[in-house]
N, C-alpha and C positions, 0 to 999 in steps of 0.2 A: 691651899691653892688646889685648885680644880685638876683631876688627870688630865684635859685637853688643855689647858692655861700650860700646866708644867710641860706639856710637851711642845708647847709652841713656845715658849720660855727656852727649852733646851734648843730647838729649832735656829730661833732666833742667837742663840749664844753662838753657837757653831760660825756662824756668818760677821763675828768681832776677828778682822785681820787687824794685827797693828794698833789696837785701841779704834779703829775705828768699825763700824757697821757696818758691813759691802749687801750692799743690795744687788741680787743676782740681776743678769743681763734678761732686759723685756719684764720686770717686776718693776711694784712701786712699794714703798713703805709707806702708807700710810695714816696719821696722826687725827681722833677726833678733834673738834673745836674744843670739847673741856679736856683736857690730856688726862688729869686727876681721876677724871669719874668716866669715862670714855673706855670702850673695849673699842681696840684697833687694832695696828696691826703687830705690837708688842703680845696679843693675846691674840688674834687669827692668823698671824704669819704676813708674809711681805700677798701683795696681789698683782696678779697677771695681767700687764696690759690690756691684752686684750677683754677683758672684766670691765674696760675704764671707756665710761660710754658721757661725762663731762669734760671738764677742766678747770683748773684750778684759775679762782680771779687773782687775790692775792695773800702774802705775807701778814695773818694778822700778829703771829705773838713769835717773838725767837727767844731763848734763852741759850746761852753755852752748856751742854754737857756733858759729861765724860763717857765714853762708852760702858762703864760700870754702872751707871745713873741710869742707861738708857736699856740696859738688860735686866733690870732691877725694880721693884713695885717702887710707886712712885710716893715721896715723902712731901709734906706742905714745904719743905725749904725753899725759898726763892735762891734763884741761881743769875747771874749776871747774865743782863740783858746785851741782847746785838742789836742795837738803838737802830742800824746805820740798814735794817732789814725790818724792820716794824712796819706796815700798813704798804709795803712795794706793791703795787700793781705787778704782775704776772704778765 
């Protein structure tokens, strides 16, 4: 892994309260559409509102994961889907 990867790695770890990811107040976390091959925001850190000059239409893909899954390089495993969150309109 790359010295700015691991350091947004560590970045990113710091911000797991509780098992879960707190994305600080006026930041987004951001996920590409391919998650697997996609640099986001798991490797450049959460983004600054103000940076954010769209909007999101909607929900294509959800899966459940645990916040070790979610600070961790990512593996082919499928992980259970949140059916009830698939294709939502925004």
């Amino acid at each position: 892994m790359s010295g700015s990867r691991l350091r947004h790695w560590t970045c990113l770890a710091r911000h797991v309260t509780g098992g879960e990811v707190i994305v600080p107040q006026g930041s987004y976390f951001v996920l590409g559409d391919n998650r697997d091959q996609s640099l986001d925001s798991r490797y450049w850190g959460f983004v600054s509102s103000g940076d954010v000059i769209g909007k999101p239409l909607m929900i294509y893909d959800s899966e459940v994961l645990s916040s070790e899954e979610i600070t961790q390089p990512r593996t082919f495993a499928r992980h259970p889907v949140r059916w009830e969150r698939l294709f939502r309109l925004l």
